[in-house]
Phi, psi and omega in degrees: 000129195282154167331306177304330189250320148305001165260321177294327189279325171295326184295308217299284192282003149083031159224188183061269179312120142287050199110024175240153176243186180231220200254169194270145176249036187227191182119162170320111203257350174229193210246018185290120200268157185275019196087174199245177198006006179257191202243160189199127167233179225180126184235117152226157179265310174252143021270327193211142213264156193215153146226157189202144192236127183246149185226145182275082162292301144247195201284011178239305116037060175284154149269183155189153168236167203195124142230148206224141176242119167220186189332324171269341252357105141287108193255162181231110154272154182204167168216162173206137182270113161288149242227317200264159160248161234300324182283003197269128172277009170247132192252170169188156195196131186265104182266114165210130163234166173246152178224176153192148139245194170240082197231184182271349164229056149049038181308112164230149159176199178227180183199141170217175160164166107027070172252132159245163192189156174199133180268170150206117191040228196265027185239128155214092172244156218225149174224129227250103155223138190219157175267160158231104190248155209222132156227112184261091179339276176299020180336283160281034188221024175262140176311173183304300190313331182277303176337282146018275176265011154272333176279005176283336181248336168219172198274140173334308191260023159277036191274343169243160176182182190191134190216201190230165185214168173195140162289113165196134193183235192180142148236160196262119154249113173324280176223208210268024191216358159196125155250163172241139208245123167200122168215263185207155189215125175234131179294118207215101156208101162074006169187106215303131161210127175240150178270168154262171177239146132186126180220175176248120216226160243173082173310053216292000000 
């Protein structure tokens, strides 16, 4: 079993890991900027639950924060450029972010990549890839025992790695100020594992 479907399995059942996270799988799935001064929060519930709040630095420009519950709370910072322009309904929009936690082996890193999305009436689905690089710093510096049951799921000197992910789905928009978004997120290092999606977003 490759690292990534063992980690995934250790988040699911809420063993074996004492505390590591990976990169957050919740953040912006289409590519539409919120605008120049407006606000954007954002809920989701699967795969895991997050709220995450976006501000329109310009009208191409998003910032955002994020907290994410996976065994730890992993929080995030990100920002994304939409690329297209803002009335075209086929979008593209450029993404990077940073995380950490405060888990027992000191989880950080970063993730960047690629969003697309077309709106057409109240269907907008949209598509997600991103690199995701994972470093758990405090690996060695956890008691034997913790060691221990890490080593029951990855190779040692895996403690830094890096993999690929994706997005792909669709949001519903209710009206101009809420939609609901949902499909599958997937994992990629030497062997595929997917997921469900679904969150709720809110224009203010």
């Amino acid at each position: 079993m490759d690292t990534i479907k063992k980690i995934l399995l250790a988040l699911t059942t809420l063993s074996v890991i004492n505390g590591c996270a990976i990169a957050p799988y919740s953040g912006p799935t289409t590519a539409q900027s919120v605008g120049k001064g407006n606000f954007q929060t954002a809920t989701s519930v699967l795969p895991v639950p997050a709220q995450s709040i976006a501000y329109g630095l310009t009208d191409n420009t998003d910032i955002g924060a994020l907290i994410e519950m996976q065994m730890e709370v992993v929080s995030s910072i990100w920002v994304k450029h939409q690329m297209s322009k803002k009335n075209n309904p086929h979008r593209f929009a450029l993404l990077a972010g940073a995380y950490m936690s405060d888990d027992d082996a000191d989880s950080k890193g970063y993730y960047l990549g690629p969003i697309w999305s077309y709106q057409t009436g109240q269907w907008e689905p949209y598509t997600r890839l991103r690199y995701n690089y994972v470093d758990w710093k405090g690996y060695f510096d956890l008691d034997s025992h913790d060691r221990d049951d890490l080593s029951n799921i990855f190779k040692e000197q895996d403690h830094t790695f890096s993999y690929l992910s994706l997005d792909t789905g669709t949001k519903y928009h209710f009206t101009d100020t809420f939609s609901i978004g949902f499909g599958l997120v997937s994992l990629y290092k030497d062997e595929l594992d997917v997921g469900y999606q679904l969150n709720f977003t809110w224009n203010l």
